[in-house]
Each structure stands twice: as C-alpha cells, then as structure tokens.
BALOBA-1460 file (C-alpha; in Angstrom, 3 decimals):
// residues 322
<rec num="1" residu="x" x="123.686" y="115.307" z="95.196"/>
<rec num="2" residu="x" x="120.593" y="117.262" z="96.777"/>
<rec num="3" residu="x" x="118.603" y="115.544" z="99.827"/>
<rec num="4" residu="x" x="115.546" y="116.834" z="100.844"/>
<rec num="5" residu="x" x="113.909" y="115.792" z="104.622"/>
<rec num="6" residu="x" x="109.998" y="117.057" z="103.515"/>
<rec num="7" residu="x" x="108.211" y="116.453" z="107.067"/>
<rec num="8" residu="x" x="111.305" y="115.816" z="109.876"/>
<rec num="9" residu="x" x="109.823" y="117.120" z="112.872"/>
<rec num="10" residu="x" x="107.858" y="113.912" z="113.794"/>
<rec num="11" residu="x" x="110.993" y="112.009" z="113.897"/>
<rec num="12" residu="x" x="113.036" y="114.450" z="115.526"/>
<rec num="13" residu="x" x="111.404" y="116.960" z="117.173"/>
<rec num="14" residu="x" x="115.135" y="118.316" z="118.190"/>
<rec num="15" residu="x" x="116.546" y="115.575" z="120.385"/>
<rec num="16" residu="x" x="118.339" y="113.477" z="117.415"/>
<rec num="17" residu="x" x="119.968" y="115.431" z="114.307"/>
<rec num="18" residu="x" x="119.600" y="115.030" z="110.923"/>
<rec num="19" residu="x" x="123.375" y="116.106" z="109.883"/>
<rec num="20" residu="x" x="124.041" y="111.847" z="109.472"/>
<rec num="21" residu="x" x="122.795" y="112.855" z="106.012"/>
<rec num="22" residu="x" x="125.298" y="115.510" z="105.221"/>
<rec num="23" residu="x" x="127.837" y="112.622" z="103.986"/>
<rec num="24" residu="x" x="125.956" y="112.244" z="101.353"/>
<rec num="25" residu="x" x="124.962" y="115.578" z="99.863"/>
<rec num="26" residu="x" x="123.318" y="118.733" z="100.619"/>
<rec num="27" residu="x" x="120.751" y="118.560" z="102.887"/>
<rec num="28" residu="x" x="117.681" y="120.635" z="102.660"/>
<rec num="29" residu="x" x="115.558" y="120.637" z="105.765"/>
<rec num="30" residu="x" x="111.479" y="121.033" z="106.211"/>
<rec num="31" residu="x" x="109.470" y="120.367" z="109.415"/>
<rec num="32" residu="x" x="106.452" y="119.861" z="107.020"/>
<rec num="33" residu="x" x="105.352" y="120.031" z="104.047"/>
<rec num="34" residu="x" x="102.093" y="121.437" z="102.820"/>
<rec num="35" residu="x" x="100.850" y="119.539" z="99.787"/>
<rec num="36" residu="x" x="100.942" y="122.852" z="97.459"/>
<rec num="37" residu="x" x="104.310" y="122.646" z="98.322"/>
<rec num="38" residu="x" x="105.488" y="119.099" z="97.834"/>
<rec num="39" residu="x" x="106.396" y="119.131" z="94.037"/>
<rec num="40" residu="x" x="108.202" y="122.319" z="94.663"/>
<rec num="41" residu="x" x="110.166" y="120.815" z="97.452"/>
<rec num="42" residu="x" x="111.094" y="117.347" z="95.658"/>
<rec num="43" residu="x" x="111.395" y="119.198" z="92.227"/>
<rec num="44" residu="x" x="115.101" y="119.355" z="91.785"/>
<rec num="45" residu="x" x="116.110" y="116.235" z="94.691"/>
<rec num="46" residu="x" x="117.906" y="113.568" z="94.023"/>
<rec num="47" residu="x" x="116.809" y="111.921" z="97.637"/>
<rec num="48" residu="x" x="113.496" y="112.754" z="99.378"/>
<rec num="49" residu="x" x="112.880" y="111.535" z="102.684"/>
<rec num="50" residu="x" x="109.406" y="111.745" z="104.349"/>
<rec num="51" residu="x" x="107.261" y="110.136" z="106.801"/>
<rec num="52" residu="x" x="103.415" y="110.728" z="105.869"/>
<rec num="53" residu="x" x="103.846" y="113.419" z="102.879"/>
<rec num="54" residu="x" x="101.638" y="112.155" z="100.053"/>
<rec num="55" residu="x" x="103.780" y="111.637" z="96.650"/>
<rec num="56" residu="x" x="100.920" y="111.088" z="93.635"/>
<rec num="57" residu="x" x="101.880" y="110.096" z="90.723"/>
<rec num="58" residu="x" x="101.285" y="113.530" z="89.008"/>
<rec num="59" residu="x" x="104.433" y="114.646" z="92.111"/>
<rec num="60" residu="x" x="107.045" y="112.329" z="90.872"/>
<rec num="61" residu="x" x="106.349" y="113.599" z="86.646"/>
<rec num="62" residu="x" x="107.863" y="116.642" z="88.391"/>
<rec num="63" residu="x" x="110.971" y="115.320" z="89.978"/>
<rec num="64" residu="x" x="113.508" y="113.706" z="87.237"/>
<rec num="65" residu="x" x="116.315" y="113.631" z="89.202"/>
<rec num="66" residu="x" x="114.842" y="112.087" z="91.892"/>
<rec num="67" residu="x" x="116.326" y="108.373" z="92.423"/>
<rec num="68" residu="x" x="115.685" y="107.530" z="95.820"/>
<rec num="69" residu="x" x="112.529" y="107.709" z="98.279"/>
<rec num="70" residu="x" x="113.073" y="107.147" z="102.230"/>
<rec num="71" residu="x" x="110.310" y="106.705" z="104.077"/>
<rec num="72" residu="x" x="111.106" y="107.292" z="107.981"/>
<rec num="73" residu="x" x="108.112" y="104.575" z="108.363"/>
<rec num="74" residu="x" x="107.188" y="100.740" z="108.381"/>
<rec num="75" residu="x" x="103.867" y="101.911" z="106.267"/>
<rec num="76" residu="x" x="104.411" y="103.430" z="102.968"/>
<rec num="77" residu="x" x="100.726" y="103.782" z="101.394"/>
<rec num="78" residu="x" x="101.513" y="107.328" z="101.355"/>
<rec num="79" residu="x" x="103.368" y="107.028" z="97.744"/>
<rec num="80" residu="x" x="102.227" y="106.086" z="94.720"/>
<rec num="81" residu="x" x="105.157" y="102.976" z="93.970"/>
<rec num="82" residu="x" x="104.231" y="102.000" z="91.495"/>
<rec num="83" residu="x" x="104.173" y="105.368" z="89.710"/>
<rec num="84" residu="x" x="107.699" y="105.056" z="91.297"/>
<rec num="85" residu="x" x="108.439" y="101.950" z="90.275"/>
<rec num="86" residu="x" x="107.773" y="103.089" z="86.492"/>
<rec num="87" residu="x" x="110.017" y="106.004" z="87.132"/>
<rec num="88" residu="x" x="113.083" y="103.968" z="88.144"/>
<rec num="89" residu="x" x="112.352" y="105.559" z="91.695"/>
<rec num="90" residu="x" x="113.695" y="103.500" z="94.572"/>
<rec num="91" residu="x" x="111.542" y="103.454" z="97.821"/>
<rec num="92" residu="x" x="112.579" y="101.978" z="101.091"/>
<rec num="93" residu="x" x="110.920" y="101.684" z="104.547"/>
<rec num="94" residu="x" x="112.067" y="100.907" z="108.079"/>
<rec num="95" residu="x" x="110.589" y="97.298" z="109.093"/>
<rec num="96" residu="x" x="110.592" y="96.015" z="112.558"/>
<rec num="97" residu="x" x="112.408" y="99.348" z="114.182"/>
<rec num="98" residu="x" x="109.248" y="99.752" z="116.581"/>
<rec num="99" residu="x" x="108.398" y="95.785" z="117.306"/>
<rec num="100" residu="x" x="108.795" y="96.588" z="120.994"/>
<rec num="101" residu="x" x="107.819" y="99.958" z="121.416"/>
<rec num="102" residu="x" x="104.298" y="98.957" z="119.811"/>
<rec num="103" residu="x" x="104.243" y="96.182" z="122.103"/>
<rec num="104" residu="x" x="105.447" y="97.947" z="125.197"/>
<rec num="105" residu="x" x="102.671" y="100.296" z="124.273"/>
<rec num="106" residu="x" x="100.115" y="97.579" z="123.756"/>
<rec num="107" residu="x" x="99.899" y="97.006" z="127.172"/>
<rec num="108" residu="x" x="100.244" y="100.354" z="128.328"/>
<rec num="109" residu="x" x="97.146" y="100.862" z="127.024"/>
<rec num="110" residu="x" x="95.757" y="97.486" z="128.062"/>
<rec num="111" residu="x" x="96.874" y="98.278" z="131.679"/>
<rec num="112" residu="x" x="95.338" y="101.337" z="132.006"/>
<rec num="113" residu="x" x="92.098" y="100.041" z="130.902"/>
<rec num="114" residu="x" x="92.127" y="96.987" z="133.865"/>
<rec num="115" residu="x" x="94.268" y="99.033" z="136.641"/>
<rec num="116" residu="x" x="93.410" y="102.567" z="135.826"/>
<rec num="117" residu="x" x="96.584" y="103.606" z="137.368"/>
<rec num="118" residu="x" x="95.904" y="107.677" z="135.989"/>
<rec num="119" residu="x" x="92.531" y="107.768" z="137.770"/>
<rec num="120" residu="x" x="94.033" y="106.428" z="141.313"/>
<rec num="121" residu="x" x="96.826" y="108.307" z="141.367"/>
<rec num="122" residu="x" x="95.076" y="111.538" z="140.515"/>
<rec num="123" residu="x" x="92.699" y="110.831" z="143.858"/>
<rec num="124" residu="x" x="95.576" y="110.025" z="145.689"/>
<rec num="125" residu="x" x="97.751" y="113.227" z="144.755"/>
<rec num="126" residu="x" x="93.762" y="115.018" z="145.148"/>
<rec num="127" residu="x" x="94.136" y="113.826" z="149.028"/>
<rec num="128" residu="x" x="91.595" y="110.989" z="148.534"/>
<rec num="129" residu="x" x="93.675" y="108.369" z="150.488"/>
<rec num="130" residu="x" x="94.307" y="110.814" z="153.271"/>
<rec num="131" residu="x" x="90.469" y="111.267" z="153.602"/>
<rec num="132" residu="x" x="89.983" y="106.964" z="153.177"/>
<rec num="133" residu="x" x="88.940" y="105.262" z="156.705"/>
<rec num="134" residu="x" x="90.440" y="102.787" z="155.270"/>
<rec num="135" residu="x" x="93.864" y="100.827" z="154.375"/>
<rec num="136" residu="x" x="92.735" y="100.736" z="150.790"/>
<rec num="137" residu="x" x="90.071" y="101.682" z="148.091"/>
<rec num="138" residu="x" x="89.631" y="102.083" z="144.408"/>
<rec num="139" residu="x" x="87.307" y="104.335" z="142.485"/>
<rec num="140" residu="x" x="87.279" y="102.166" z="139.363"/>
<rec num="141" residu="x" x="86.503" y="98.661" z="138.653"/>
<rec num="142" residu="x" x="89.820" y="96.408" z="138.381"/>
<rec num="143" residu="x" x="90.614" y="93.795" z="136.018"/>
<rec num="144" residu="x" x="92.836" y="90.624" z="136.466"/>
<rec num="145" residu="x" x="94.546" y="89.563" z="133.295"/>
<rec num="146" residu="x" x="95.308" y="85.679" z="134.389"/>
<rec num="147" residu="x" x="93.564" y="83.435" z="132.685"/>
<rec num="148" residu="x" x="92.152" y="85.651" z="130.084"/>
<rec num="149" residu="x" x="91.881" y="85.124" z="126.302"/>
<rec num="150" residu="x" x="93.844" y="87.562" z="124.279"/>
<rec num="151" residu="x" x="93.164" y="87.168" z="120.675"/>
<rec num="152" residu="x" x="95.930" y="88.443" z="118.179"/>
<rec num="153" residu="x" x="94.297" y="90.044" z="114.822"/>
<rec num="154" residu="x" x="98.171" y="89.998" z="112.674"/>
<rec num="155" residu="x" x="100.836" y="88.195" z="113.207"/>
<rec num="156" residu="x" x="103.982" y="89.277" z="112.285"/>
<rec num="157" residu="x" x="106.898" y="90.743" z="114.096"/>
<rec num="158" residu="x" x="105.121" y="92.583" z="116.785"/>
<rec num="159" residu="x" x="102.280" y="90.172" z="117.143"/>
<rec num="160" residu="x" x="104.770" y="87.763" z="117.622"/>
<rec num="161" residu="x" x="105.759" y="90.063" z="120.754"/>
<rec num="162" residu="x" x="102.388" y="90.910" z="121.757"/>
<rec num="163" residu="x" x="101.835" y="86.772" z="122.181"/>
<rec num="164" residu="x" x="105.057" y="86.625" z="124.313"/>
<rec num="165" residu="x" x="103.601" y="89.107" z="126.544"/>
<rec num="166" residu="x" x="100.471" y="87.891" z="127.027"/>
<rec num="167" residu="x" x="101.537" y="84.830" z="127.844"/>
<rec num="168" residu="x" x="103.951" y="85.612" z="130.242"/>
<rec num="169" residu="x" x="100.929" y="87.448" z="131.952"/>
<rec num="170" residu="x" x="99.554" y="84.035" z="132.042"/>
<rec num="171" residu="x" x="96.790" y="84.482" z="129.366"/>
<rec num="172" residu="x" x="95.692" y="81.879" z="126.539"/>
<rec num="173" residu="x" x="96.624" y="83.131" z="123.193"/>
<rec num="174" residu="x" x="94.931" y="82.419" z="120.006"/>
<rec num="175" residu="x" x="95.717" y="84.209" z="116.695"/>
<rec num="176" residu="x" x="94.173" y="85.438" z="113.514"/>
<rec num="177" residu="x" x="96.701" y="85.488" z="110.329"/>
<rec num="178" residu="x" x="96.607" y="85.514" z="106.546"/>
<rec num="179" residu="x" x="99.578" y="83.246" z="106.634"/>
<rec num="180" residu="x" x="98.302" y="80.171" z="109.592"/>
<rec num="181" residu="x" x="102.199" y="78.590" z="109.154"/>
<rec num="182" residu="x" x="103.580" y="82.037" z="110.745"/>
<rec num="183" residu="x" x="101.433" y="81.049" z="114.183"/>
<rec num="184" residu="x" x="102.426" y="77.283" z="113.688"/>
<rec num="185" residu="x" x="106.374" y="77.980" z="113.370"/>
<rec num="186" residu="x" x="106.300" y="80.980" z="116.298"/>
<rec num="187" residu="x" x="104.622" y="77.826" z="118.314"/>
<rec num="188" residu="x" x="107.354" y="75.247" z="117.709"/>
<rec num="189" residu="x" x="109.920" y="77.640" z="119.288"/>
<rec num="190" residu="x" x="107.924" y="79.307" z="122.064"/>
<rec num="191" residu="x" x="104.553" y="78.526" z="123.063"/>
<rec num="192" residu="x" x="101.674" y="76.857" z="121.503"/>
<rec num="193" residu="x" x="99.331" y="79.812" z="120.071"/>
<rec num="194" residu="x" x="96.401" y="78.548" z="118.468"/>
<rec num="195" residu="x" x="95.727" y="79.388" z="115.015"/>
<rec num="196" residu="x" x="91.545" y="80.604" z="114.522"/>
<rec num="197" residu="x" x="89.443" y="81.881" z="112.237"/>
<rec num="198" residu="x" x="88.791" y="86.129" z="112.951"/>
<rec num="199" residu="x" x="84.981" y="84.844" z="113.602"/>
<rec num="200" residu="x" x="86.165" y="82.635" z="116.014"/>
<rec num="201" residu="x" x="88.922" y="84.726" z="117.397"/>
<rec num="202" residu="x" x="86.061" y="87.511" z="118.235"/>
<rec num="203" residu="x" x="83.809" y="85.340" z="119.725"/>
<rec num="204" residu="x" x="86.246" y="83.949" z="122.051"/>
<rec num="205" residu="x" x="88.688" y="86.799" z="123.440"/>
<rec num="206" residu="x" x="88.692" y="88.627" z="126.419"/>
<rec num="207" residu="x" x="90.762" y="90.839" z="124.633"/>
<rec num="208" residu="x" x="90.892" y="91.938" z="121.158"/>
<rec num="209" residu="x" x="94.233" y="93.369" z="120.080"/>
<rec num="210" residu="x" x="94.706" y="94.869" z="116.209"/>
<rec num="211" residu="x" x="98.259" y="94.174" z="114.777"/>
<rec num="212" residu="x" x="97.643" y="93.746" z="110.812"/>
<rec num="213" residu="x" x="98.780" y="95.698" z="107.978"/>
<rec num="214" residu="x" x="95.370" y="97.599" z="106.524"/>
<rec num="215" residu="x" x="94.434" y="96.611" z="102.982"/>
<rec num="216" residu="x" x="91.621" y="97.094" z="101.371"/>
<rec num="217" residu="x" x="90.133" y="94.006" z="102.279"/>
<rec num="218" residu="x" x="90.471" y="94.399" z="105.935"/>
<rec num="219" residu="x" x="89.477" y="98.383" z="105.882"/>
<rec num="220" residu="x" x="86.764" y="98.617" z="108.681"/>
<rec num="221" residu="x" x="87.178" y="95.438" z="109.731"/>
<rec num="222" residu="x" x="85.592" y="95.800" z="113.113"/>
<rec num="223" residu="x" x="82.549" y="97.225" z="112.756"/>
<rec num="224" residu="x" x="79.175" y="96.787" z="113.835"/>
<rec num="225" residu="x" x="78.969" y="93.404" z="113.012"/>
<rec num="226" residu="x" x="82.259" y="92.320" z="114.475"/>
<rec num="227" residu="x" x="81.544" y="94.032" z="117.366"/>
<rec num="228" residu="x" x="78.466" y="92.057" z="118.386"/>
<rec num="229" residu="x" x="80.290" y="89.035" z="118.002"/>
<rec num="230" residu="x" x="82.372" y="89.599" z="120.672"/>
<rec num="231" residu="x" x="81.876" y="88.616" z="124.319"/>
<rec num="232" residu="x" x="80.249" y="91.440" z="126.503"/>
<rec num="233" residu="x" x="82.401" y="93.476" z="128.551"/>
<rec num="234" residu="x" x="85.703" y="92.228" z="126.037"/>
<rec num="235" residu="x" x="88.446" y="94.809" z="125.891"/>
<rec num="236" residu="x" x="89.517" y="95.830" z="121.947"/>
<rec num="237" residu="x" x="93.247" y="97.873" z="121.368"/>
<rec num="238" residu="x" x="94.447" y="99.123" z="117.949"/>
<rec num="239" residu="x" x="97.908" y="100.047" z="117.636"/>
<rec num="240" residu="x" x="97.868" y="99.267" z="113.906"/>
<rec num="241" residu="x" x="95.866" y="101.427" z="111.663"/>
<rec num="242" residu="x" x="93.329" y="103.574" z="112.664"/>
<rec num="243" residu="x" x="91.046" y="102.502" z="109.643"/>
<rec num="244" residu="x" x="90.829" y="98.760" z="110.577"/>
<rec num="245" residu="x" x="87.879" y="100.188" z="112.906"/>
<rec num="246" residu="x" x="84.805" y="101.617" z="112.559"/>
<rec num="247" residu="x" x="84.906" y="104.261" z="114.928"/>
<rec num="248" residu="x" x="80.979" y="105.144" z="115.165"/>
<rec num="249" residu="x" x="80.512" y="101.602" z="116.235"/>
<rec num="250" residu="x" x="83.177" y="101.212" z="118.558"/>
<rec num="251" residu="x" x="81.266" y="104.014" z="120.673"/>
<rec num="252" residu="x" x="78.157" y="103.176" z="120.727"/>
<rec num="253" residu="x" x="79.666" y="100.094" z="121.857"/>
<rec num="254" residu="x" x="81.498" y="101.818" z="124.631"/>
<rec num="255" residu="x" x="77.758" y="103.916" z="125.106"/>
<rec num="256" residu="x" x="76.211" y="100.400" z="125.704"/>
<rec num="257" residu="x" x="78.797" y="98.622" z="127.192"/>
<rec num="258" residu="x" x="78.869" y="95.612" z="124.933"/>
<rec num="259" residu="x" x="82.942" y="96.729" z="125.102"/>
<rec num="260" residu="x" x="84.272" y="97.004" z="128.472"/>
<rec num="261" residu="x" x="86.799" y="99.479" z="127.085"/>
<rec num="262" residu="x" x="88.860" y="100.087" z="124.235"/>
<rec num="263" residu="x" x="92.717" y="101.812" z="123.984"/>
<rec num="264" residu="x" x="93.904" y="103.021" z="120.672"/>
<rec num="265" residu="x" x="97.343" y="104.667" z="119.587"/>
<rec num="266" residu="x" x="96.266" y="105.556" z="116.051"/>
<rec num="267" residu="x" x="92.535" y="106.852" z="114.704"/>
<rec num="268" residu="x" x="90.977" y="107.163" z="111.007"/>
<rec num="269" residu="x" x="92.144" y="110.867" z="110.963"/>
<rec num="270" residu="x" x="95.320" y="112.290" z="111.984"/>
<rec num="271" residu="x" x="95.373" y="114.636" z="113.613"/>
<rec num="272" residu="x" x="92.429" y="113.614" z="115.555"/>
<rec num="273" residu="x" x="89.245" y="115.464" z="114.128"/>
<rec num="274" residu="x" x="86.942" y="117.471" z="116.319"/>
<rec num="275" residu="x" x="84.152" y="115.149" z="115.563"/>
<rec num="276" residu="x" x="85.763" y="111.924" z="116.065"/>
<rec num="277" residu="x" x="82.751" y="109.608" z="117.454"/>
<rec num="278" residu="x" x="85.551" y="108.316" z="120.392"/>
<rec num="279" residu="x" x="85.813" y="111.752" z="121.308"/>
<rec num="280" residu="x" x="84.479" y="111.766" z="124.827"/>
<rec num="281" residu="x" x="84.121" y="108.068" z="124.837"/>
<rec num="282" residu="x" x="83.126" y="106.068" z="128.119"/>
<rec num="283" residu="x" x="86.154" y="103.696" z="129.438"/>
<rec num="284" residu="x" x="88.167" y="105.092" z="125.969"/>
<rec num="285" residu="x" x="91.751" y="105.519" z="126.046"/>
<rec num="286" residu="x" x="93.500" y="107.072" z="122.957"/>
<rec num="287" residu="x" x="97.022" y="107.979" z="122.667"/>
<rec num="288" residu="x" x="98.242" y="110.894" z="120.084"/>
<rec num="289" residu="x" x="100.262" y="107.874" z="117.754"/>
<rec num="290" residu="x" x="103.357" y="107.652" z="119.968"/>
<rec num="291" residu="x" x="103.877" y="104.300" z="120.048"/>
<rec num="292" residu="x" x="106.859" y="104.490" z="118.114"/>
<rec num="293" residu="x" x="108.070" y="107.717" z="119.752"/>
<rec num="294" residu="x" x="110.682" y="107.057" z="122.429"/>
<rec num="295" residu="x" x="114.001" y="108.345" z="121.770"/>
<rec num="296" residu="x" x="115.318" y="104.953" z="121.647"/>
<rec num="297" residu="x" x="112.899" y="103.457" z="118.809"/>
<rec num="298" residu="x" x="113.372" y="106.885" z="117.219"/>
<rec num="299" residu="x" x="117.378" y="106.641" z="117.343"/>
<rec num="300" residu="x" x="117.143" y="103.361" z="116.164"/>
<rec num="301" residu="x" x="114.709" y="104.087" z="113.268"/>
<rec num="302" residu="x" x="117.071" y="106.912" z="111.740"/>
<rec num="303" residu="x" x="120.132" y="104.360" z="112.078"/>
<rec num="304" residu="x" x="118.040" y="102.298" z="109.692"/>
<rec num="305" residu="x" x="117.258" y="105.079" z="107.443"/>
<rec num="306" residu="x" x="121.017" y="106.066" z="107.139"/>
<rec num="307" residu="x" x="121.682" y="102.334" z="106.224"/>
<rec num="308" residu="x" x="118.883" y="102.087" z="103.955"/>
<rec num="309" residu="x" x="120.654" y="104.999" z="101.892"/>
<rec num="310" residu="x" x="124.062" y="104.402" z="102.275"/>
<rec num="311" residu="x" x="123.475" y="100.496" z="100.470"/>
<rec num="312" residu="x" x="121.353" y="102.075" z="98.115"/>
<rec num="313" residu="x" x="124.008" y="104.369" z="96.632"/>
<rec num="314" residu="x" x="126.572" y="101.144" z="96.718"/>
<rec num="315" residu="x" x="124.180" y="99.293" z="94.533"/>
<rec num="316" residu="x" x="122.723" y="96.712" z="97.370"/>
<rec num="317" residu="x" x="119.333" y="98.596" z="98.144"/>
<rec num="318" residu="x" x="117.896" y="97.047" z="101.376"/>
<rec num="319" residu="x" x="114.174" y="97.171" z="102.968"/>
<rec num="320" residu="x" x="112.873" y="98.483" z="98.998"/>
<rec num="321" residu="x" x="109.114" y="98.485" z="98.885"/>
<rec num="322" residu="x" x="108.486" y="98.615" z="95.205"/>
C-alpha cells in the first residue's frame, strides 16, 4: 500500500517525524505540493494525506486506487467530498486537537491589544525605564478586562473554552450560535452564558471574538455594516477563518477608531498578500496562523491522524467528513 504526505512541512517542520506511517505502507514524502503537481502526486496512492492542498473533483478521476484522504486539519473545504464521496473515497479530519491552543492564543492576542506587553518591553530593553524620573510609565494606553462584555460569535468546542476564560477574567459572557441549546447546556454545568442574537451580541460587547465554522452564509460576516453596530473603541479577534471578515472595513475602522483594535491569527489570503488592507493597520495585531502550532497541539494532532488511519483500515473509520 502507497501513502503519500502532499504538503508535510506545516505540520512538521522537522521537530516530529512522519515514519508513524511506515506501518502501514510506503511512504512518499512532499513538503508541498504545487497544484500542477497534485494529480501526479496522488495518481497511483492508495492514502493521501494533506493539510490545505486543493483535491477538485477533476484530481480524484485521476487517482483509482486512492481509498483514503487524511486531512492534518479540523477544516476540510479544501476537497471536493462529495466528488469523494461518489468515488468511495474516505476523508477524515482532526476535530478538537487545537481547542486550547486556539484559546490560549485568543487571549494572547487579546492581551497584547489591552497590555501591549511587546511595545513596553521593547522601551525597556531600548533603556527607556533607565531614562524614567519615575517608578513607572507606559507609552500605550492600558485596558482592564474586569467587567467587560466579551461576546462569543461560535460556540462549539473552543468557544466553549474561550467562555471559561473570559469568565475567569471576570467578564460577562454572552454568545452567538446556530444551535442556542449548545450555550444553554454549557450553562447548566459551568456558568450562565447568555444566549443573543449576532445583532445584539455586536451591539453589546466590549469584545468581539470570531469562533464559527465559515459557510457561505456567514462569508464576510463582519463588514461594514456589522462594524458600525458595535460599540466605539470595542476590541474584534478572529482566530477562525480569515473570510468571516471584511478586511477593507476592519481598517478603515482601525483608521477611524470606531475599533479600538483588532488581533487576528488567520486572514482572507494565505500567505498574507502584499496588499492586504490590515497591512500597516493602526492598533492591528496579526499572527502568521500559528495558533495551532506548538509542538504539543502539533504532537497531538498527528497522534490523531495515525488513529484516524489505523481504524480506517480495520473497518471502524473515525472523525469521516463525507
């Protein structure tokens, strides 16, 4: 049996191996994949695994031994499944590997936005406190998080986590959901969150934070006209999809400062395009989509893909998509 790894350097960029998949085969090995190169690659695979390689439908009519698709990812709009699906093609993702990471990295984000923790330490280490006449002094505005409203857009595993947080940073919480029941059952076992409309959610938060799945419903979500529902001077993260915003908006929102500031791990385009409206960006902060990247979450998320293999070949597939 031939397994092919089509993009592996995001996952492991050399601190993990990839020789757990030996058991099963033999392993073929690309750090990416061009796409005038993908049907090549896959053509004669039995297993592909990938992590943002597009698979089309016209892809797969070249590959007909391929049984199995593994994507080292919770999202999985990069393949065509149901072309798949037709094809008898199995395809699995990794659910819930990151919950914390994405969390942990919410409030990084968040953090540096009302502490600004890179800007005092670079005065400090640039001798600004050994000039000060005095004890203390900051060179950006500071933000206390107490009492705030954080608003939840998504609730599922990591909004769930995001909430705990939050709370135990003694904010209110209210949520946003397309299933209302997930906020009311989290609330009988934790803390009451209160379920809202996303008009309502806007209009009252402090702090916006993005943590849905992006359809095309929800594609641009927050966009001009979100935007000037919100409270001036509110805070908005995305560490869900870089499409749910409207990224021209979001800056002149920054330009105006309707938006006190706004932290991002992922962006419309990645990489990161040269004209990227946040580019630049007043009181931005944007992180290269490395949320899910510490060695731990990334351990953890090839353990899962291992698994996800190993139970599809003894005829229990887990985590299929399609």
């Amino acid at each position: 049996m031939k397994l092919v790894i089509l993009d592996g350097h995001a996952l492991n960029p050399g601190d993990l191996s990839y020789d757990v998949f030996k058991e099963f085969g033999t392993l073929e090995y690309y750090e990416r994949t061009p796409a005038n190169l993908t049907a090549e690659r896959m053509r004669d695979a039995d297993i592909v695994f990938l992590n943002k390689v597009q698979i089309t439908k016209e892809i797969l009519a070249q590959c007909p031994k391929l049984k199995y698709i593994g994507v080292f990812a919770t999202g999985y709009n990069v393949i065509d499944t149901a072309a798949a699906r037709e094809r008898g093609i199995t395809v699995t993702n990794i659910p819930s590997y990151s919950t914390m990471a994405v969390a942990q990295a919410t409030f990084a984000l968040l953090l540096e936005l009302t502490n600004v923790v890179h800007a005092h330490n670079d005065s400090v280490q640039n001798g600004g406190w050994i000039k000060s006449p005095d004890f203390c002094y900051w060179t950006h505005p500071l933000t206390e998080l107490l009492g705030k409203t954080f608003g939840i857009v998504g609730f599922g595993s990591i909004g769930q986590a995001v909430a705990k947080i939050a709370n135990a940073l003694g904010m209110k919480v209210i949520a946003h959901s397309r299933t209302a029941k997930k906020i009311e059952d989290f609330g009988k076992e934790n803390f009451t969150v209160e379920s809202v409309s996303l008009d309502e959610l806007l209009q009252r938060s402090d702090i916006v934070s993005l943590h849905c799945p992006l359809t095309a419903d929800n594609k641009g979500m927050i966009n001009q006209a979100a935007l000037a529902k919100m409270k001036d001077g509110a805070i908005l993260l995305n560490t869900a999809r870089g499409p749910l915003i409207d990224e021209a908006a979001v800056r002149k929102a920054l330009d105006s400062k309707k938006l006190f500031g706004f932290g991002a791990d992922v962006l419309s385009q990645e990489p990161m395009s040269a004209d990227c409206p946040l580019l630049g960006a007043p009181n931005c902060v944007i992180t290269p989509h490395v949320a899910w990247a510490a060695k731990e979450t990334r351990e953890r998320l090839l353990g899962i893909a291992v698994d996800n293999l190993r139970k599809f070949l003894a005829g229990t597939p887990v985590n299929v998509v399609n």
